[in-house]
N, C-alpha and C positions, 0 to 999 in steps of 0.2 A: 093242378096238373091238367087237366079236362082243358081248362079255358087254352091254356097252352097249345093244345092241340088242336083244338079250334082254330086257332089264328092262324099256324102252321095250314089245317087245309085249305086257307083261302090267298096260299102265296102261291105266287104262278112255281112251277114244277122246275120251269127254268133256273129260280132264283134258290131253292135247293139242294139243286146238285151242281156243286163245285165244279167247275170247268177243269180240266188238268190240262195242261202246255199242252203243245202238239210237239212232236219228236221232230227232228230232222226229216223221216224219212215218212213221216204225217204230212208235212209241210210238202216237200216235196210229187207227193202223191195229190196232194189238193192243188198246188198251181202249176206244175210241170200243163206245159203251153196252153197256161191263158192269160192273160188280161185283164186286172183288176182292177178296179177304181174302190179306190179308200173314201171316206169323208170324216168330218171332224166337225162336231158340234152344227148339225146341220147341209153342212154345205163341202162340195167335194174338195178335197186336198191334194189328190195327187192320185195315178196311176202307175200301171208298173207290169211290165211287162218279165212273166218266168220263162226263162230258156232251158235250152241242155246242160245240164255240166253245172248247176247252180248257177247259173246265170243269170242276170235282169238288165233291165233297160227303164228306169224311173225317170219321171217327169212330172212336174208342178202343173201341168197341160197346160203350159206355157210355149213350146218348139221348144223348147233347151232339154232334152234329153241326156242323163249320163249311162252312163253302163256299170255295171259292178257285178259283183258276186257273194253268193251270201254261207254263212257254212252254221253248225250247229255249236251251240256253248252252253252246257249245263242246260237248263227248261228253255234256254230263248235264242233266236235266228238272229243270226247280226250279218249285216250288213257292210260292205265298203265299197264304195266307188269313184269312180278314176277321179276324182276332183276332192276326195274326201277321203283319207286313208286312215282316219280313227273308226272305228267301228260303230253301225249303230245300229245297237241290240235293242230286241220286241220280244216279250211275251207273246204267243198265237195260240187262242184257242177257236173253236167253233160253236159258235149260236145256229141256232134255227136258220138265220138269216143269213151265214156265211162266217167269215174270218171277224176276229177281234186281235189289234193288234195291242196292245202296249209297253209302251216304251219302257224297258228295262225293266219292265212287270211291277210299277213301282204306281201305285194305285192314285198319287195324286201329279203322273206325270200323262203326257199326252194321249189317249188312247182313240186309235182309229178304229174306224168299222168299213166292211165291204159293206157298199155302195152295189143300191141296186143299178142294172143297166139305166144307162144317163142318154142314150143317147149319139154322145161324144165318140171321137177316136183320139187316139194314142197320135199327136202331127210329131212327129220328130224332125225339126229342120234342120239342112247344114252347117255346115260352119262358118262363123263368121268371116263374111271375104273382105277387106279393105281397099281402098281403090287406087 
C-alpha cells in the first residue's frame, strides 16, 4: 500500500483530479468575446471566433470562414454551421493551459487544445466572386 502512495505522489496533481465538462454556461463564460486558436498534435488547426447569442465564426485560418452556433447537450457543446447542419459535439474541460476540446468526449477520437497566442489573425475573406 505504502509503495502505492509513493507513486501517486510523484504524478503531476493535474493527472489526478478528473476534469469534469464545462456546462453551457462555463463555456460560455470562458469564450463569450474572444478568439481562440485550437491546435492538434502539435500544430494549430483551426480558430474560432465566440459571439453574442451562442454565436461563432470558425476558420481552418485558411479566409474560408463559416458561421454557426453552438448550444449545450448533456456534458458536451455541439456545434452546427451554415455549411454543416449535423452537429459537431466536444467535450470542454480546462487545464492550466486553457480549453481542452474533445470530440464527442470519446477518448480515442480528435482532441483539441488552446493554442497559445500564435501570432496570427482570424482573415475571413469574401465570397467567392466569378467573372
Amino acid at each position: 500500500m505504502l509503495r502505492y502512495l509513493l507513486i501517486l505522489t510523484f504524478l503531476p496533481a493535474q493527472a489526478l483530479l478528473a476534469q469534469s465538462p464545462m456546462s453551457g454556461s462555463e463555456f460560455d463564460s470562458y469564450t463569450r468575446g474572444k478568439t481562440l486558436f485550437y491546435g492538434f498534435n502539435g500544430q494549430i488547426y483551426g480558430v474560432e471566433r465566440y459571439l453574442p447569442n451562442r454565436r461563432v465564426i470558425w476558420s481552418f485560418l485558411d479566409g474560408n470562414c463559416k458561421e454557426g452556433v453552438w448550444y449545450e447537450r448533456a456534458d458536451q457543446i455541439c456545434f452546427i454551421y451554415e455549411d454543416r447542419l449535423d452537429p459537431q459535439c466536444w467535450v470542454f474541460t480546462r487545464s492550466g493551459e486553457g480549453l481542452i476540446a474533445q470530440f464527442e468526449g470519446d477518448p480515442a477520437a480528435t482532441e483539441l487544445y488552446e493554442a497559445d497566442e500564435i501570432g496570427e489573425k482570424m482573415v475571413c475573406l469574401g465570397p467567392e466572386v466569378g467573372v
